[in-house]
C-alpha positions as a Markdown table, in Angstrom:
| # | Residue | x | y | z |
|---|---|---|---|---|
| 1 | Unk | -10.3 | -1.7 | -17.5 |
| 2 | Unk | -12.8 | -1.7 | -14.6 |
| 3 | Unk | -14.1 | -4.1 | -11.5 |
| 4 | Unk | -16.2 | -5.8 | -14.4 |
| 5 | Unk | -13.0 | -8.0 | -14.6 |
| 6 | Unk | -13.6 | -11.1 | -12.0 |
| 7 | Unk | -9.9 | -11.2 | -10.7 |
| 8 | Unk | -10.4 | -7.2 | -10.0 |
| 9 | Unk | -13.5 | -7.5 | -8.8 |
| 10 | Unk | -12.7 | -9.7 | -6.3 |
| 11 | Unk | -9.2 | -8.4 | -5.6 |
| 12 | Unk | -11.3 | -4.8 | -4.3 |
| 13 | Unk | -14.2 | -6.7 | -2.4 |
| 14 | Unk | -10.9 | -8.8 | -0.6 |
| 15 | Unk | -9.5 | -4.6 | 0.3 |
| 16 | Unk | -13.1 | -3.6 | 1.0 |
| 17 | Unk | -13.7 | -6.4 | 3.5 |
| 18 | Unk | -10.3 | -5.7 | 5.4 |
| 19 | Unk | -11.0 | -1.7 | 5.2 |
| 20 | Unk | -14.5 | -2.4 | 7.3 |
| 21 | Unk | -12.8 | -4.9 | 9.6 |
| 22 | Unk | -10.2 | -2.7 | 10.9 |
| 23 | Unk | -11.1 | 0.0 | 13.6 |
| 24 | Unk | -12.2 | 2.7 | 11.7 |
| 25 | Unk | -9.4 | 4.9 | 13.4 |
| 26 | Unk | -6.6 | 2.9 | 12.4 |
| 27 | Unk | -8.5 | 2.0 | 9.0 |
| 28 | Unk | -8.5 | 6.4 | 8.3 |
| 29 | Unk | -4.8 | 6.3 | 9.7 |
| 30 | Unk | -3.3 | 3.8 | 7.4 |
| 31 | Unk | -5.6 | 5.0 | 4.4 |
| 32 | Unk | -4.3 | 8.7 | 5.2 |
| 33 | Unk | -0.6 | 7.2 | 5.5 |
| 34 | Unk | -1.2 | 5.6 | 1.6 |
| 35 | Unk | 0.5 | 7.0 | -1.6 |
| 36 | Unk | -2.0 | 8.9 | -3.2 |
| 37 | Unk | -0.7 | 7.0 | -6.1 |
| 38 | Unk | -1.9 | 3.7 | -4.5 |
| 39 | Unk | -5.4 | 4.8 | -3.4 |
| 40 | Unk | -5.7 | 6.5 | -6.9 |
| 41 | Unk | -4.7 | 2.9 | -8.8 |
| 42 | Unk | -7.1 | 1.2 | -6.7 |
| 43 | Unk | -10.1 | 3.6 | -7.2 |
| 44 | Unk | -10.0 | 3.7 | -10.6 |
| 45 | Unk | -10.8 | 0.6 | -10.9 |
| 46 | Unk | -13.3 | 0.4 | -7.9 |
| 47 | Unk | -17.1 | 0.7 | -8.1 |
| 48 | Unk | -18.7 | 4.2 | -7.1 |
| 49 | Unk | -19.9 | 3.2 | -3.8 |
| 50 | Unk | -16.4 | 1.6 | -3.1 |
| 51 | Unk | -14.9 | 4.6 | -4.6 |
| 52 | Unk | -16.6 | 7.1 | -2.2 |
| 53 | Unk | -16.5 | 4.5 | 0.7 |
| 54 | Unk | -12.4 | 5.1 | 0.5 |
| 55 | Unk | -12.8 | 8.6 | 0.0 |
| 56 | Unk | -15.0 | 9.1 | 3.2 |
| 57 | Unk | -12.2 | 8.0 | 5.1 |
| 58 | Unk | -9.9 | 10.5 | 4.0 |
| 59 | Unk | -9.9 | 14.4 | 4.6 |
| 60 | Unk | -10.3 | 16.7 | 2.2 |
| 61 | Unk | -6.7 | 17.3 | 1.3 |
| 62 | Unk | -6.2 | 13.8 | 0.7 |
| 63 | Unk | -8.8 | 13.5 | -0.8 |
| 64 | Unk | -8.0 | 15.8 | -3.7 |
| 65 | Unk | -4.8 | 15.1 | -4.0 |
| 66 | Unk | -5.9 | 11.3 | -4.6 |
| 67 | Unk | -9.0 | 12.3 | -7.1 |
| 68 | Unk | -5.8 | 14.6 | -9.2 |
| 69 | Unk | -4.0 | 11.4 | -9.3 |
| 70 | Unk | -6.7 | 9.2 | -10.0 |
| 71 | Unk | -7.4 | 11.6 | -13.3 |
| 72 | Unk | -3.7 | 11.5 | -14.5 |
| 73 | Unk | -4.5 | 6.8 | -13.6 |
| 74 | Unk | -7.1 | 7.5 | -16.4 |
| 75 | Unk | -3.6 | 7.3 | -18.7 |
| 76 | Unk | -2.3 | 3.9 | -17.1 |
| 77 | Unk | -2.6 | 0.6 | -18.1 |
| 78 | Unk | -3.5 | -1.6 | -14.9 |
| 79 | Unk | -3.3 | -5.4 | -15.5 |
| 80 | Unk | -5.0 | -7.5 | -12.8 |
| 81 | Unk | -2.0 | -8.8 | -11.4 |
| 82 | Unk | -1.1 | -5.5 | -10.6 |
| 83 | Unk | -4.8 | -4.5 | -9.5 |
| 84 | Unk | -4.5 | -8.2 | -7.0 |
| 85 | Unk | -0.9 | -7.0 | -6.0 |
| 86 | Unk | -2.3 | -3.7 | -5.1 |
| 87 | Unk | -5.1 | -5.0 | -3.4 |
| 88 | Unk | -3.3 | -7.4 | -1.0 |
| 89 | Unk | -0.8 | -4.9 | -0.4 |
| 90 | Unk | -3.5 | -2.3 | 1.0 |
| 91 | Unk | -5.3 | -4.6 | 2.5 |
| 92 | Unk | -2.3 | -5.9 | 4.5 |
| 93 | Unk | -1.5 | -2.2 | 5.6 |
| 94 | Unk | -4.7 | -1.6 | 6.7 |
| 95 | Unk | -5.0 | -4.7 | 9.2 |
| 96 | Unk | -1.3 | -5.3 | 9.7 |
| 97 | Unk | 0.5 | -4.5 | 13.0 |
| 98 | Unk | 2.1 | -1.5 | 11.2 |
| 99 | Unk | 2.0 | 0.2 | 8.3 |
| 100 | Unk | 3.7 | -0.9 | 4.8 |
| 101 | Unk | 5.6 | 1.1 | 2.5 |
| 102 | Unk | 4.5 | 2.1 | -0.7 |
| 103 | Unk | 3.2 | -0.9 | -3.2 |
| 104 | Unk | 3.5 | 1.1 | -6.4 |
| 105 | Unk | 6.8 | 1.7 | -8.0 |
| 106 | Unk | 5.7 | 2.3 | -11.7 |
| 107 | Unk | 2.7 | 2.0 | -13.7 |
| 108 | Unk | 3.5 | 1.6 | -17.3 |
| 109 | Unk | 1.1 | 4.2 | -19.3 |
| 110 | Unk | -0.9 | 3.4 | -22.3 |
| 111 | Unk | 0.9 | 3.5 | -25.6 |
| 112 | Unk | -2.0 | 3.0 | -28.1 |
């Protein structure tokens, strides 16, 4: 699966255009209070400039525990509800008036 997808495509360039609106402080806050599951699911399906975009904001202990999750995502099936879910969730703890809990609960792994 990749940002190829229109619904995914547009479901990133949605959390990309609320990541550059916030402050860049509180954007790096809320990115570095993120499940390294959630930024992981979201990058893998996320262009390369995208992709580093979100990891410039990070440090670099976040940012390799997100890059070892985001090679165990490479085994998860991502439907683009999930991706949109995942999306609007971020992007709403990004911008909000305080930070969200976790979106992802499970992601079911391939099976084929």
């Amino acid at each position: 699966m990749s940002a190829r997808n229109p619904a995914i495509a547009q479901a990133i360039a949605a959390f990309m255009e609320a990541l550059r609106s916030a402050p860049p402080k509180l954007a790096q806050s809320r990115l570095l209070n993120t499940a390294d599951r959630d930024l992981a699911a979201l990058l893998a399906v996320a262009d390369e400039a995208s992709r580093a975009e979100i990891l410039g904001f990070l440090g670099p202990a976040k940012s390799r525990r997100v890059s070892e999750e985001l090679q165990r995502m490479s085994h998860v099936r991502l439907p683009p509800e999930t991706v949109e879910r995942l999306a609007r969730h971020l992007a709403a703890h990004v911008t909000g008036d305080r930070p969200l809990g976790p979106a992802s609960r499970y992601f079911r792994p391939h099976t084929g």
